[in-house]
C-alpha positions as CSV (number, residue, x, y, z in Angstrom):
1,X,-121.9,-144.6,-19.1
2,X,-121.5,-148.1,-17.5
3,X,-120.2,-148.0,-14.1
4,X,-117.2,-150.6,-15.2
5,X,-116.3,-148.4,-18.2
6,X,-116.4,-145.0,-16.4
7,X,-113.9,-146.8,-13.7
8,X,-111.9,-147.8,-16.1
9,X,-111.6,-144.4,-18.0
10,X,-110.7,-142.8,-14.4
11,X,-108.2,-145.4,-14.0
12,X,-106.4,-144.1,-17.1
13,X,-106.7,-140.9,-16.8
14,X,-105.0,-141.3,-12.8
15,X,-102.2,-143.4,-14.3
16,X,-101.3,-140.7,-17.3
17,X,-101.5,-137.9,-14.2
18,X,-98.3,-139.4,-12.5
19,X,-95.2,-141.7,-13.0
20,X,-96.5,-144.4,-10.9
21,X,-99.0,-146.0,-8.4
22,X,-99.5,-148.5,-5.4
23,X,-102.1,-150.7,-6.0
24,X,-103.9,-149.5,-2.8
25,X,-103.6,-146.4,-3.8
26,X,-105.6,-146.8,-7.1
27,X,-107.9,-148.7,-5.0
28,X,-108.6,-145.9,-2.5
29,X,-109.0,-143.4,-5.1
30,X,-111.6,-145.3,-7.0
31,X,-113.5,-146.9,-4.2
32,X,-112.9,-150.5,-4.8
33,X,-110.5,-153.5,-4.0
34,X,-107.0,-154.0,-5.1
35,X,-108.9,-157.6,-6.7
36,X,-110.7,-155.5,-8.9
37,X,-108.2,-152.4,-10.0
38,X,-106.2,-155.9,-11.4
39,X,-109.1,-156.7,-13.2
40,X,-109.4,-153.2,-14.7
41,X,-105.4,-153.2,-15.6
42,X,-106.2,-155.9,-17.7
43,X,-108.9,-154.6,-19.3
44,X,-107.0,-151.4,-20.0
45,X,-104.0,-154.0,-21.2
46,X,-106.6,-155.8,-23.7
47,X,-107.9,-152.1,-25.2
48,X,-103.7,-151.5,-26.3
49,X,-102.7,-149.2,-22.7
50,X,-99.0,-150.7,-21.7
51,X,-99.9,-151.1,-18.1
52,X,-96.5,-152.2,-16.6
53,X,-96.6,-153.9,-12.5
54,X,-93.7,-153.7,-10.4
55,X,-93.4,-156.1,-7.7
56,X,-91.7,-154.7,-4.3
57,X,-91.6,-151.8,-1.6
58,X,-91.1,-149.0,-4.8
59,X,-93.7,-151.0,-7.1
60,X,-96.7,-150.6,-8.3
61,X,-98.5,-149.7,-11.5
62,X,-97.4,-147.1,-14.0
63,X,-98.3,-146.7,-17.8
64,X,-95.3,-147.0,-20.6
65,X,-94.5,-146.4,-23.9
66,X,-96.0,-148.6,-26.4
67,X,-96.0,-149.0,-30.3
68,X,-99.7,-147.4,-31.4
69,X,-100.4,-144.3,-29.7
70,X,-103.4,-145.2,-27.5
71,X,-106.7,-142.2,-26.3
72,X,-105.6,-140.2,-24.4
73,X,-108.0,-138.9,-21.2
74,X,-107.8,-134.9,-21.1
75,X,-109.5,-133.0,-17.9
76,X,-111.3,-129.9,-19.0
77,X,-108.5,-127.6,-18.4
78,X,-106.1,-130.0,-20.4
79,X,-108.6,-130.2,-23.6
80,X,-108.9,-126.4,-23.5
81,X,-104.9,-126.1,-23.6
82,X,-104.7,-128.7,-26.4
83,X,-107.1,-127.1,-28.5
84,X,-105.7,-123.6,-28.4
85,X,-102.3,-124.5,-29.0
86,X,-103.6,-126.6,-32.3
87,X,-105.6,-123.6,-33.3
88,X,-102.2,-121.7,-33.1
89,X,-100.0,-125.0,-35.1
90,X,-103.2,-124.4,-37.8
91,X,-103.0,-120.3,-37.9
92,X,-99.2,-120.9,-38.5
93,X,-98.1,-119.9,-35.6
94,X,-95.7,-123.2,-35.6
95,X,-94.5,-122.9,-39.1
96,X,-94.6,-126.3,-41.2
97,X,-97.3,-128.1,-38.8
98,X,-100.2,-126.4,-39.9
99,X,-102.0,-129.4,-41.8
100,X,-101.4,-131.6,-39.4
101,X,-102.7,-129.0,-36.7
102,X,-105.9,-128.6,-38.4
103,X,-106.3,-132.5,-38.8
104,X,-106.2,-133.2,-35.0
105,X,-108.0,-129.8,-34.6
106,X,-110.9,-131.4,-36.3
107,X,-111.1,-134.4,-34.4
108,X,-111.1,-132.8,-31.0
109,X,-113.3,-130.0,-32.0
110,X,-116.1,-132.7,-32.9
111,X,-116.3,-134.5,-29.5
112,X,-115.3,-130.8,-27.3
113,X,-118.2,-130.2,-25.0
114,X,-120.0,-126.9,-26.1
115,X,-118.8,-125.3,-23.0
116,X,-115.7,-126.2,-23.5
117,X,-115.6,-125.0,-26.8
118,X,-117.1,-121.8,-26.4
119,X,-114.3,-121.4,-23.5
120,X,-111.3,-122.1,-26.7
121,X,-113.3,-119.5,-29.1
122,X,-113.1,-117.2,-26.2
123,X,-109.6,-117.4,-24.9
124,X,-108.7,-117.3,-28.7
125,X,-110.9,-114.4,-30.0
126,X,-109.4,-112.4,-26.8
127,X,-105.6,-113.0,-27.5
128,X,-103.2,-112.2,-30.6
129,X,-99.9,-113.5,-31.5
130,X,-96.8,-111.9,-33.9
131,X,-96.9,-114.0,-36.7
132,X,-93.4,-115.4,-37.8
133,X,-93.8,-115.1,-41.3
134,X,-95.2,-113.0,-44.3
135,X,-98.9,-112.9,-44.9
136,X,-102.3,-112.5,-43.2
137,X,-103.5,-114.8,-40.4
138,X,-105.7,-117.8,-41.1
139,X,-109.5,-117.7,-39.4
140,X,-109.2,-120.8,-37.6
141,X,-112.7,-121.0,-37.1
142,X,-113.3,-121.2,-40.8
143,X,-110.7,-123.7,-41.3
144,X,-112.3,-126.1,-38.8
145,X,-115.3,-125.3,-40.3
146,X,-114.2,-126.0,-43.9
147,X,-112.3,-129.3,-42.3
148,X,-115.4,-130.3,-40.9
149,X,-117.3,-129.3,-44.5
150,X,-115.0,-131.9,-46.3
151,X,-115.2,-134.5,-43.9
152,X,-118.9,-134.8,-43.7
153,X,-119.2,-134.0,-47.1
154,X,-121.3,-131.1,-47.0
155,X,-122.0,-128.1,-49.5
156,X,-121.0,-124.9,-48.7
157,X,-121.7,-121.1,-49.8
158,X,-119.3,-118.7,-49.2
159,X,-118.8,-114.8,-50.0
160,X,-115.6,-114.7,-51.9
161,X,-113.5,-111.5,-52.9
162,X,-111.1,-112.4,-56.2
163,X,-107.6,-110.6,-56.0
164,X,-109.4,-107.9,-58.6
165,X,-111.6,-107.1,-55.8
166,X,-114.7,-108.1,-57.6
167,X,-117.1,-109.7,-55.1
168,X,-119.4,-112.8,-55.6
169,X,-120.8,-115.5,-54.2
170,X,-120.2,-119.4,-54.7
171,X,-122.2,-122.4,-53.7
172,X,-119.2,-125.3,-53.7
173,X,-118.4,-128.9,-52.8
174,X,-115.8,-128.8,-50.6
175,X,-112.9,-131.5,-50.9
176,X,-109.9,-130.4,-49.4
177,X,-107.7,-128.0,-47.8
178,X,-104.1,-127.3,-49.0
179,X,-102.1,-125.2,-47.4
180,X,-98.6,-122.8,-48.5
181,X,-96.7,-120.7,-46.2
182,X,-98.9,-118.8,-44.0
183,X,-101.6,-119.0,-47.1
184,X,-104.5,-121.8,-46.8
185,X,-106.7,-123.0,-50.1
186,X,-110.0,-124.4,-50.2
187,X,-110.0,-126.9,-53.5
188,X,-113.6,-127.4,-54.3
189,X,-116.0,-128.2,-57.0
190,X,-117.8,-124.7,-58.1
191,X,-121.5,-125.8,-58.6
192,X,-122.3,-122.3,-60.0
193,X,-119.2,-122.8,-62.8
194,X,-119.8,-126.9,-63.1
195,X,-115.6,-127.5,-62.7
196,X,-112.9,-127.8,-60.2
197,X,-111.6,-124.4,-58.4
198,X,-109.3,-123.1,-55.8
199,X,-110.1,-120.0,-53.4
200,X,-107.5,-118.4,-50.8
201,X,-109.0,-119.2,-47.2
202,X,-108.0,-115.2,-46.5
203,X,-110.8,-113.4,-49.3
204,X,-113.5,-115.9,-48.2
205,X,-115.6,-113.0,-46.5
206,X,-118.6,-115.2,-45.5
207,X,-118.9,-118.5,-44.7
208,X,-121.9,-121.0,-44.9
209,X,-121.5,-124.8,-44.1
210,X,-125.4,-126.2,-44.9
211,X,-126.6,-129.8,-44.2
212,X,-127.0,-130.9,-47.8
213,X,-124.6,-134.2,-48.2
214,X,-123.0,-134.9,-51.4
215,X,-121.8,-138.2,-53.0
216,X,-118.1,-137.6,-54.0
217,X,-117.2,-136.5,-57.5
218,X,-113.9,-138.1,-59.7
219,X,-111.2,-135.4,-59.1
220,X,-108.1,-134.3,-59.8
221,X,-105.2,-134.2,-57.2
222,X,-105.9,-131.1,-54.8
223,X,-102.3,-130.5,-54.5
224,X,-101.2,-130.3,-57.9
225,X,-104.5,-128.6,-58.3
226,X,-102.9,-125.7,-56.6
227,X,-99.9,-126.0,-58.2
228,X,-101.3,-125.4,-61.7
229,X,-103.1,-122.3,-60.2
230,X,-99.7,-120.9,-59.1
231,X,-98.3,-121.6,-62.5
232,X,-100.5,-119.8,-64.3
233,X,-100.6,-116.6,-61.9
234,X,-99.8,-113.5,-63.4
235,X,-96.4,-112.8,-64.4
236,X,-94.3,-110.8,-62.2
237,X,-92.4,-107.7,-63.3
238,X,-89.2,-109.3,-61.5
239,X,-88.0,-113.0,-61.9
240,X,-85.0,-114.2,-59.9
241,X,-82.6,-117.3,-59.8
242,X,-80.7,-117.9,-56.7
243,X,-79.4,-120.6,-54.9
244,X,-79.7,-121.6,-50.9
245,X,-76.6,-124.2,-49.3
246,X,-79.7,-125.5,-47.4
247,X,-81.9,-128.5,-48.1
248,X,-85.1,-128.3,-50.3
249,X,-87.7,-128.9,-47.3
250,X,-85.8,-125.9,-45.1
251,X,-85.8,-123.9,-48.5
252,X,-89.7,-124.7,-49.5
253,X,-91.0,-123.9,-45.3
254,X,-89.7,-120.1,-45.4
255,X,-90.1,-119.1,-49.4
256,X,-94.1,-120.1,-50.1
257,X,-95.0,-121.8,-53.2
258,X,-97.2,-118.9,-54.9
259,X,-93.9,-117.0,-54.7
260,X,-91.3,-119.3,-56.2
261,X,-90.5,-122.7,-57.5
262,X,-87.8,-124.4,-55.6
263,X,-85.6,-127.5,-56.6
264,X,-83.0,-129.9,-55.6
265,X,-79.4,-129.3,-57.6
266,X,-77.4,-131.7,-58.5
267,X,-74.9,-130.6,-55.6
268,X,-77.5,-130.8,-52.8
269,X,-78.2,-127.2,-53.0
270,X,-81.7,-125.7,-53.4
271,X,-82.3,-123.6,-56.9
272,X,-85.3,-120.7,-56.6
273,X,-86.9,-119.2,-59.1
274,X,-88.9,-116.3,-57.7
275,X,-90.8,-113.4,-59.0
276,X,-92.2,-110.1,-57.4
277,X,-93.2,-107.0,-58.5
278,X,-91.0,-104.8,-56.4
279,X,-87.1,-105.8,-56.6
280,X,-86.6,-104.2,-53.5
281,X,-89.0,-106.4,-51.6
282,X,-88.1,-109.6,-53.1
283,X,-84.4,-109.0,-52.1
284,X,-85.4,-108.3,-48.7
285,X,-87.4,-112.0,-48.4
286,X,-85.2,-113.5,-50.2
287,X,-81.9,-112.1,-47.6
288,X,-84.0,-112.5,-44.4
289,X,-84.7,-116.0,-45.8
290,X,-80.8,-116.8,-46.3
291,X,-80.7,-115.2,-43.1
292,X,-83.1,-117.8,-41.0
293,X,-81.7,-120.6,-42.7
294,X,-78.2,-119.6,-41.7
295,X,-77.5,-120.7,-45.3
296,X,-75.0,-118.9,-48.1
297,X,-77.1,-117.2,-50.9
298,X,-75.9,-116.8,-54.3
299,X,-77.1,-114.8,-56.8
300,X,-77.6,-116.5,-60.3
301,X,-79.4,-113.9,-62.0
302,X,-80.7,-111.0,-62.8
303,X,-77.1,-108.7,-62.2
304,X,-80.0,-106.2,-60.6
305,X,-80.7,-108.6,-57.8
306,X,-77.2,-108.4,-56.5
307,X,-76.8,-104.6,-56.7
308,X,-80.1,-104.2,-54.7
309,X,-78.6,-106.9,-52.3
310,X,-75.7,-105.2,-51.7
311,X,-77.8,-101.7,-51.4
312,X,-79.4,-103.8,-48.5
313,X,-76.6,-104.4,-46.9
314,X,-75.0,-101.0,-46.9
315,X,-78.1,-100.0,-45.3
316,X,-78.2,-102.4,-42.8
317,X,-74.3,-101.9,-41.7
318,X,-75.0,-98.1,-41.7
319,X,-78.0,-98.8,-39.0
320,X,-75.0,-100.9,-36.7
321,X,-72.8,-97.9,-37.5
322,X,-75.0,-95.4,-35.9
């Protein structure tokens, strides 16, 4: 790296450490003259970096707020802290973040020294977290992995396990990844069946990102991709109607899509029409949901529903009554 560019890096990264500095102060710290830390303040001006000078006793240089989101400089320990909290935004840990987790997860996980990254997989593959909603844990690994897959536009084999429990493998062209709930998709093109398919992220038991490139193929949205799959899923032995006093996008972050279709009402409410095979346990999702959304519940149908609500509730009050 040129001498002039690493200054200027270091000079960044000293005015994002702290609100603001002297210009002798810069100068000591990077071994040059005041002269030339003004020269590097314009540079850093010229590259987008809203380098602000204060004249006076209290002035000096400090680094605002401007309208594009500049590079930021990370120390080791800072990188290390980024990446395992997007890891934990991508697992859906942080509910409603997790695409855009994964996105920035990506990004940082392609320049992350390998010592570094080795240090992330470490801290991560030693610690656990209580997940705050229904469902098992995405493999971050894989997900960057897949991410990575689609970006570079690379083929893929993968063990898969289908919700029968029959085992196979696929060779695929990765495209996309879409994610529901705590649930991720990969949305692919099956080389093996010669058309578009969608596999849950969860049953992928191996994983194999090769080196052969491929040129992209004419496809059909990802997300309404997965939408068709959830439409034609099995139909469940219960289907409910009920009705949240809470906005669709609150609704549609707690209730995941393979579970129900939600919708905007002509009063503002949000309509769901859900399905389960166990009554009892679609009444309990559905309650704790009304519960977390501190919204009013109502009951449109089946009669059942509301008996087994009510159940719920008796049993809940005779726990506080104990």
């Amino acid at each position: 790296m040129a001498e002039t560019t690493w200054r200027v890096l270091t000079l960044l990264s000293l005015l994002e450490s702290r609100a603001t500095w002297s210009g002798p102060e810069l100068a000591a710290e990077l071994g040059v003259t005041t002269r030339t830390i003004r020269r590097d303040v314009e540079r850093l001006r010229e590259l987008g970096y809203p380098v602000h000078g204060e004249q006076g006793t209290e002035g000096g240089y400090r680094l605002g707020r401007g309208r594009r989101l500049p590079p930021l400089v990370l120390d080791d320990d800072e990188a290390v802290a980024v990446a395992l909290c997007l890891r934990a935004g991508a697992a859906g840990v942080l509910l409603g973040v997790e695409e855009q987790a994964l996105r920035a997860l990506t990004k940082l996980d392609q320049v992350l020294p390998a010592r570094l990254s080795a240090k992330v997989h470490a801290i991560d593959d030693a610690t656990a977290a209580l997940p705050s909603g229904t469902g098992p844990r995405v493999d971050t690994g894989m997900l960057t992995r897949l991410a990575h897959g689609c970006q570079q536009r690379v083929r893929a084999r993968l063990g898969y396990t289908a919700r029968s429990g029959e085992s196979s493998e696929r060779h695929v062209e990765p495209y996309r990844l879409v994610t529901t709930g705590r649930l991720w998709y990969l949305f692919c093109f099956d080389l093996d069946r010669q058309d578009w398919r969608t596999f849950r992220l969860d049953r992928i038991t191996d994983l194999h990102i090769t080196t052969f490139r491929f040129r992209p193929r004419p496809s059909p949205d990802p997300v309404a991709h997965v939408r068709r799959a959830f439409a034609n899923r099995p139909a469940w032995a219960y289907t409910v109607t009920v009705v949240y006093d809470a906005p669709l996008d609150a609704v549609t972050a707690r209730i995941p899509a393979r579970y129900a279709d939600c919708a905007t009402i002509p009063d503002g409410r949000t309509q769901v029409v859900a399905g389960a095979d166990e009554l009892e346990q679609l009444a309990m999702h559905l309650a704790w949901a009304a519960i977390d959304l501190d919204a009013e519940l109502e009951v449109i149908e089946p009669a059942e529903l509301r008996v087994e609500l009510r159940r719920l509730a008796d049993q809940v009050a005779g726990y506080a009554g104990r």
